[in-house]
N, C-alpha and C positions, 0 to 999 in steps of 0.2 A: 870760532863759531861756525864758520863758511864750511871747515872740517868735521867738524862733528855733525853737520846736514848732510855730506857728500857720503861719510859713514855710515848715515842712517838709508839713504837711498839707496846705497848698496847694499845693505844686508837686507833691506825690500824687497830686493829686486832678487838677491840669491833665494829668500824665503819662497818667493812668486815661481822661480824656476823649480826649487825642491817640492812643492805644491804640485806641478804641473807633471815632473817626473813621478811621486806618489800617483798621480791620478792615472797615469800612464800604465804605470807598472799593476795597478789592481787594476785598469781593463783587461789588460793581457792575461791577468791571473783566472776574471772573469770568463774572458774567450775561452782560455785552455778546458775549465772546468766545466763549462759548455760541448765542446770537443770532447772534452773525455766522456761526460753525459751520455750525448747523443751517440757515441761509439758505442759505450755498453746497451743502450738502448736498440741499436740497431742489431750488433750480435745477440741480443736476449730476441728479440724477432725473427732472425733468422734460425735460431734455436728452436725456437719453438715451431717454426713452420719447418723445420725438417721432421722435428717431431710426432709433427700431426701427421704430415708425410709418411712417416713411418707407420704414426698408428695404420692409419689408412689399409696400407697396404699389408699389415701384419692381420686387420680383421678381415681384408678381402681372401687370404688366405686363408684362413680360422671358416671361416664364410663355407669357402670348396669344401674344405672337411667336413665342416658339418653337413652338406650336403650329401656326400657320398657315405656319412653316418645316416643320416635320415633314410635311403633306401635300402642301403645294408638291413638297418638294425625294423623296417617294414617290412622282409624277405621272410627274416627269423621271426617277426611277430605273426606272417600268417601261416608260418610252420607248426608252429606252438597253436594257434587258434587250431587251423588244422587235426593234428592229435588231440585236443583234447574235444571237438569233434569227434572225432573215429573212434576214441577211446569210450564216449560216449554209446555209439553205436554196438561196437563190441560189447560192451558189458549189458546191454537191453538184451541182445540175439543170446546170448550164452545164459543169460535168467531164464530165456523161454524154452533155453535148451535146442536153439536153431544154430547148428554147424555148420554153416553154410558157406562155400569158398572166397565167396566175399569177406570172409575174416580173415582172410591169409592179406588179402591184397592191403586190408584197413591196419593189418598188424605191420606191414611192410613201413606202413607210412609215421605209423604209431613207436617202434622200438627201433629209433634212432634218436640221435641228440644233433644241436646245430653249435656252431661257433660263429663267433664274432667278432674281429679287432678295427678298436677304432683306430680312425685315419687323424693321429692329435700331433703329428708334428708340428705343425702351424703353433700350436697352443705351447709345445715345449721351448721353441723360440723364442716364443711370449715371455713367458715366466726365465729364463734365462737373464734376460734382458730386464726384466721386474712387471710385473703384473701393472703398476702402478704406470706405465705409460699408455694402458687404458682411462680415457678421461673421465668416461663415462664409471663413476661408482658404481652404479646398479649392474652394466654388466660387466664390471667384473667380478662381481660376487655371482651372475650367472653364472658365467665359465665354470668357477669354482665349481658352482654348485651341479653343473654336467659332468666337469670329467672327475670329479674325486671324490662326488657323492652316487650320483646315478649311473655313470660308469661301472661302479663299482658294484652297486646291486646288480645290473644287467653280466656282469661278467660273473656273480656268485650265484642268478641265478642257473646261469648255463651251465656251470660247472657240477651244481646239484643235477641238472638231468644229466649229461655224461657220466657222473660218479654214480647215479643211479644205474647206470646202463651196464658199466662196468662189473659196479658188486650184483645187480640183482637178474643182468637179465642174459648179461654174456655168458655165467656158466650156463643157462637155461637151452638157451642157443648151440650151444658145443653137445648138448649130452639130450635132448631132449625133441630138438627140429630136425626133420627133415632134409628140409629145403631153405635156406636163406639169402635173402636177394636184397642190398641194399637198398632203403626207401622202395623197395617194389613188392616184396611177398616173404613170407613168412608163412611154413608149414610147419605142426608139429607130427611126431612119427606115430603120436596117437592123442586125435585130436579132443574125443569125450574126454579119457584122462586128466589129460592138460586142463582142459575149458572147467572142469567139474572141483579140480583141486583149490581148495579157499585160500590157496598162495598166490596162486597165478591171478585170483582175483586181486588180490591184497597189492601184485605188485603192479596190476594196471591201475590203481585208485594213486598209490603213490608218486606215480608216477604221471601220473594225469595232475594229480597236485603241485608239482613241482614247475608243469609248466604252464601252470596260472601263476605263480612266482614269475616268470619267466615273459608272460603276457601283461602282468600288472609294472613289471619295473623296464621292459621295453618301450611302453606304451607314454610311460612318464617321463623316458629320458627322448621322447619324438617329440613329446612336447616342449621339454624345455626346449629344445631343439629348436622349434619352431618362434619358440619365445625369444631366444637369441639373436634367430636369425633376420628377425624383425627390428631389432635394437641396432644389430650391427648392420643393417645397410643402409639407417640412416644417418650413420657416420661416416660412413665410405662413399655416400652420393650426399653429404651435406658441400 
């Protein structure tokens, strides 16, 4: 009997220690999984705070750009005002039949075309890297919506007045002026002629039309412009 007590007290006691090592070993398993936790957790932080880092500095560039887009593409928008101004003026004086040498100097300014290239490498980085490390949703359907929508008007319609210039006004200029001076004057070698013929009206209307094309999609892509630029610096100074 005294044996089979001493037996029982022993396998108690082993039971008590295998209990003990159990409880031990799922602490340890607990710690670890803790450990491992707070690891990923802390690299998912610092991921992200490089991240934003990065946005940061990728809109603070996007930012310059558009800045030196905003006065560029203001330069060309009061060039375009300008001609169709002048172009204005010219076509009153030549109804009333006044040839007056003030039309040389308003044609100077008038039969020319302007360009434009934006400053989007900032934006090409961007998208390189994925549009989608903009956090901001809205702007980056802005972006979008400047450089692949309104860009793109402002660059067709500039290209309408150059191609203008080319097909209607450069033979005009070769076989017909005088005198031509870029952006400054424009003579023809016989001015009643020129002024009276309903071509030469025809191509200052078209040509005045094209760059109200040229005044309406510059003017939209300053805006969004400014619409941007409003969004992104309060994520670069948040």
């Amino acid at each position: 009997m005294i044996k089979f007590f001493r037996h029982i007290r022993r396998s108690l006691l082993n039971e008590g220690k295998t209990t003990q090592y159990f409880k031990y070993a799922i602490g340890e398993i607990v710690l670890v999984v803790i450990g491992i936790l707070m690891a990923l957790q802390i690299n998912n932080w610092n991921d992200n705070r490089k991240t934003r880092n990065y946005e940061k500095e990728i809109l603070s560039l996007i930012n310059q750009n558009l800045q030196k887009d905003s006065l560029a593409l203001s330069i060309e928008l009061d060039k375009a005002k300008e001609g169709i101004l002048l172009t204005d003026r010219v076509l009153k004086e030549i109804a009333k039949g006044n040839y007056i040498d003030s039309l040389y100097f308003w044609m100077g300014k008038i039969i020319t075309f302007e360009r434009f290239k934006s400053q989007s490498s900032a934006f090409e980085i961007l998208k390189a890297r994925g549009i989608e490390t903009i956090s901001d949703k809205t702007l980056q359907l802005a972006l979008i919506s400047y450089y692949d929508d309104n860009l793109f008007k402002v660059y067709q319609s500039l290209d309408d007045v150059e191609q203008s210039f080319k097909k209607d006004w450069q033979p005009i200029l070769k076989n017909d002026f005088l005198d031509f001076r870029w952006r400054e004057y424009c003579e023809p070698n016989n001015p009643k002629e020129f002024f009276e013929n309903p071509s030469t009206i025809t191509f200052f209307k078209i040509y005045q039309d094209n760059r109200k094309g040229i005044v309406r999609n510059t003017q939209l892509a300053i805006d969004k412009i400014s619409e941007i630029r409003i969004i992104t610096q309060k994520h670069i100074y948040d």
